[in-house]
C-alpha positions in Angstrom: 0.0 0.0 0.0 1.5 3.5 -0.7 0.4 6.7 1.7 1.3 10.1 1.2 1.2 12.6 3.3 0.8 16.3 2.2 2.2 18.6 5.1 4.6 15.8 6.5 7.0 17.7 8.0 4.3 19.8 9.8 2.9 19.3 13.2 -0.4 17.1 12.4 1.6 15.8 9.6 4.4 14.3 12.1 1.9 12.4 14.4 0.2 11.1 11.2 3.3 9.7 9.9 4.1 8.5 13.3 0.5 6.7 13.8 0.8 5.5 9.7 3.8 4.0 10.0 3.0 2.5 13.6 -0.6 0.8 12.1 1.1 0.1 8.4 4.7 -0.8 9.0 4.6 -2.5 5.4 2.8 0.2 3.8 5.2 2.6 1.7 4.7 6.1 3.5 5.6 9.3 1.8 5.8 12.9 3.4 5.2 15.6 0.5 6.6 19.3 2.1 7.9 22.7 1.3 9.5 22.5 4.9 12.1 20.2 5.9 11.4 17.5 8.8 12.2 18.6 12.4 10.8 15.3 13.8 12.0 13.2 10.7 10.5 9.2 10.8 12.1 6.6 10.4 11.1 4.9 7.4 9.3 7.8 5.4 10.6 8.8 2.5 10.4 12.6 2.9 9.7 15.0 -0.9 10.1 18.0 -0.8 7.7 19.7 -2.8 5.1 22.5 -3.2 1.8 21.4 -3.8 0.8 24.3 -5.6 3.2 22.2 -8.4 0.7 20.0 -10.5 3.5 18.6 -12.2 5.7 17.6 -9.0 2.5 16.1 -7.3 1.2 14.3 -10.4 5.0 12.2 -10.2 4.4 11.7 -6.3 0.8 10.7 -6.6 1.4 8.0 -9.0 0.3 5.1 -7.5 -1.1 6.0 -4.5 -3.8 4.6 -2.7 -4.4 6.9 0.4 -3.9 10.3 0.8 -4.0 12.4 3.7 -3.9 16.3 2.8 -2.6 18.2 5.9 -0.3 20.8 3.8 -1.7 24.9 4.4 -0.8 27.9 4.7 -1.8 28.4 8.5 -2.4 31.9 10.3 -6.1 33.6 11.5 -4.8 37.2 11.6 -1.5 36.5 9.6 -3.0 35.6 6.6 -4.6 39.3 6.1 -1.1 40.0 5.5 -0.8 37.2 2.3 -4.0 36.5 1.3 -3.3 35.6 -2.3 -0.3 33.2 -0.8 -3.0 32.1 1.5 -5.6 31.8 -1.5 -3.2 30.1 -3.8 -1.7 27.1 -1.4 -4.7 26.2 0.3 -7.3 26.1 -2.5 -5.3 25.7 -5.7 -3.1 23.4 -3.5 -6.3 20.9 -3.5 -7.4 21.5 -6.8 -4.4 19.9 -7.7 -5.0 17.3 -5.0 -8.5 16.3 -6.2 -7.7 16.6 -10.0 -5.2 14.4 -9.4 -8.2 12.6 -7.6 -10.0 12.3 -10.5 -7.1 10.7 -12.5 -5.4 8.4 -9.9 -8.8 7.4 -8.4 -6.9 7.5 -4.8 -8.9 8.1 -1.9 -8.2 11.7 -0.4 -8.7 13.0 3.3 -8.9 16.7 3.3 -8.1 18.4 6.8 -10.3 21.7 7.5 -11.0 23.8 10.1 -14.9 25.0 10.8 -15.2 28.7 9.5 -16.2 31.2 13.1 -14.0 34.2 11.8 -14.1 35.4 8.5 -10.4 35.5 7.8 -8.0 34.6 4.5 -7.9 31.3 6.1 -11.3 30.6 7.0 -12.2 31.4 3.6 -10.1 29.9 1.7 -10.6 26.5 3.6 -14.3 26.8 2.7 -13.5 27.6 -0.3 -11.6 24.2 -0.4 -14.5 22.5 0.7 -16.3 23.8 -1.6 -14.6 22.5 -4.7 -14.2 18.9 -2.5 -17.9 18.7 -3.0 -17.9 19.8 -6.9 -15.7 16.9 -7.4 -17.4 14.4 -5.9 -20.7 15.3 -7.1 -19.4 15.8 -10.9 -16.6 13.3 -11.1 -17.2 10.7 -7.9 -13.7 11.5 -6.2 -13.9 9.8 -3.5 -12.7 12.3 -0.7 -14.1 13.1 3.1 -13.2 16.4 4.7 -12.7 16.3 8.9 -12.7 19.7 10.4 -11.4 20.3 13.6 -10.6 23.2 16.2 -7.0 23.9 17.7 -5.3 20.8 17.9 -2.3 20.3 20.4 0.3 17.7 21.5 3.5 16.2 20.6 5.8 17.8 18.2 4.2 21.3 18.1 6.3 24.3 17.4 5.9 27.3 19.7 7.8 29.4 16.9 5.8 31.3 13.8 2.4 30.3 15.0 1.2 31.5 18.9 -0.6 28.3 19.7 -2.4 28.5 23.5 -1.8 25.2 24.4 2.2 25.1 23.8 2.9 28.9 24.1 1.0 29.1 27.5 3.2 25.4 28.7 6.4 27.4 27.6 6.1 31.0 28.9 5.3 28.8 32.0 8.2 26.4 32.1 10.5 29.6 31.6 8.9 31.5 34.3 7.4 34.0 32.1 3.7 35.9 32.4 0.9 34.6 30.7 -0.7 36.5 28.8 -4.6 36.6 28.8 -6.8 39.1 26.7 -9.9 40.5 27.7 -11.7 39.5 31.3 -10.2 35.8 31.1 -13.5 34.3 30.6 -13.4 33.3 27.0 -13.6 29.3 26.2 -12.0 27.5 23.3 -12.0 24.2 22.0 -9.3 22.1 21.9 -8.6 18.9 20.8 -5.5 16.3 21.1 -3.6 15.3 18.2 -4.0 11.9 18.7 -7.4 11.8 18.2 -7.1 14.0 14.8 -5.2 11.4 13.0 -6.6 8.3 14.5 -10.2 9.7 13.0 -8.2 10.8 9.7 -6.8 7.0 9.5 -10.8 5.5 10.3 -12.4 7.9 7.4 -10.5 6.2 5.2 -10.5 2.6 6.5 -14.4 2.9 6.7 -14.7 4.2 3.1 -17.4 6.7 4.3 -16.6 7.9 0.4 -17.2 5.2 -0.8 -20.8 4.0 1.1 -22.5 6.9 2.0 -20.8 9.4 -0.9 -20.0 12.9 0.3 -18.8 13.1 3.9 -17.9 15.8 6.0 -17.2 15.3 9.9 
């Protein structure tokens, strides 16, 4: 069995590859990525790449049977500073994904986050999600879209990105303030990485796609 991984070398994309190669030590894994590994696994034959090249992903994607798309430009209030980078990675990015899709017949997870502020990134995920459902209803790609909030855990970076979870644990264990807007009383949701990629790896074992068509979690 060949897995790639879009976004390997990321956060979600580490503990995916981790769990992968855990559940399907005789599967072929691949990690596709603009960035270089910081948690590099053993066994994972790391590409780097830019999936907003159709011609460098329609080499990788050759053959494969599963395909997990964790690859994004992140950022709420960042990406008002790029949104056309922002635009271009996260929805041409999967148009290139589920053309591919079409061709390969591969089944493709798509990771998404649900839309509460109305940002580059919010948009251009449901954007994303958007074109996910064109290509099922118009082609029959068979791909299933699980939207999460904040996700935390192993391997996240405290650099770039000003996670709660990680940046509050740090500016703690360095005996620094932390620092809380507004009265304190807001809530979030949170959920554990763990749990993100063991439901990634069950869509796609359970061929939700496949039985019920369309799928969103």
């Amino acid at each position: 069995m060949n897995i790639v991984v879009t976004g390997g070398a990321g956060f979600i994309g580490t503990n995916s590859l981790y769990y992968l190669k855990n559940k399907y030590p005789a599967a072929k894994i691949y990690s596709f990525d603009i960035g270089q590994p910081v948690f590099p696994v053993n066994d994972v034959e790391y590409i780097h790449g830019d999936i907003r090249s159709y011609t460098h992903l329609k080499e990788v994607l050759k053959g494969a049977e599963l395909v997990f798309h964790f690859a994004a430009e992140l950022g709420t209030h960042e990406t008002f500073l790029n949104p056309e980078v922002t635009n271009d990675v996260n929805i041409n990015g999967t148009l290139n994904l589920l053309t591919l899709a079409r061709e390969y017949n591969y089944k493709l997870l798509v990771a998404s986050k649900p839309n509460i502020w109305l940002n580059p990134y919010s948009v251009s995920k449901h954007a994303m999600e958007l074109y996910c459902l064109m290509f099922y209803k118009e082609y029959g790609v068979r791909v299933s879209i699980l939207e999460f909030f904040s996700v935390y855990g192993p391997y996240q970076y405290i650099y770039k990105y000003q996670k709660a979870v990680p940046y509050f644990i740090y500016r703690a264990l360095i005996n620094e303030y932390i620092p809380i807007y507004g009265n304190g009383e807001q809530q979030a949701d949170f959920v554990y990485v763990q749990d993100v990629v063991k439901a990634a790896d069950l869509i796609m074992e359970k061929e939700i796609f496949g039985s019920r068509g369309w799928d969103k979690s």
